[in-house]
N, C-alpha and C positions, 0 to 999 in steps of 0.2 A: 300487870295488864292495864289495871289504870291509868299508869303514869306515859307510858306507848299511847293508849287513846287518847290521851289530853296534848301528849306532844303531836299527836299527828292532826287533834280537830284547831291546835295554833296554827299549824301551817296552815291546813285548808282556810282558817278563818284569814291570815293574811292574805292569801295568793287569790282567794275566789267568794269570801265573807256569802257563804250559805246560808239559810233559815236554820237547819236544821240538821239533825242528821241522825241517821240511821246507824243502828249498831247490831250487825249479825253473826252468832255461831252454831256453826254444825256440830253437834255432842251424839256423837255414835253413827255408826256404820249406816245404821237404816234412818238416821239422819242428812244423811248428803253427805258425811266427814268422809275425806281419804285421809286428808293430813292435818292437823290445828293449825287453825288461822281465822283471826278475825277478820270481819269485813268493816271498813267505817265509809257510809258510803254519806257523801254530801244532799241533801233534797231543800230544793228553792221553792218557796209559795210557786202554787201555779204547774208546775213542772208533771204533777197528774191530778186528775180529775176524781179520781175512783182511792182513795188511800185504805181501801180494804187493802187486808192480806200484808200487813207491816213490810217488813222485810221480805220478806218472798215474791212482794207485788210490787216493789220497784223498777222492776223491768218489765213493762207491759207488755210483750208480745212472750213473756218467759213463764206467765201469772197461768196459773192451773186451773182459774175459778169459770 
């Protein structure tokens, strides 16, 4: 799993050099999971105001709070 995240935050880091980034998984049913799969999701300074809610608040109009 490590070595997939690292090859995938190289690529992000050449194609699009991010701040940061986000690493999400869903573990069990009444988690969110249908199927396994990590999320690596890229976050730039700036890009939200509000960084409550880690990973689940990355997409502002998606955020439950």
């Amino acid at each position: 799993m490590d070595e997939l995240l690292f090859k995938g935050e190289k690529l992000l880091d050449e194609h699009y050099q991010p701040d940061g980034y986000n690493i999400g998984v869903n573990c069990g049913e009444v988690a969110g999971q249908t199927i396994f799969h990590v999320h690596l999701i890229p976050s730039y300074k700036g890009d939200m105001e509000d960084l409550h809610g880690g990973v689940r608040g990355v997409i502002p109009e998606k955020r439950v709070y």
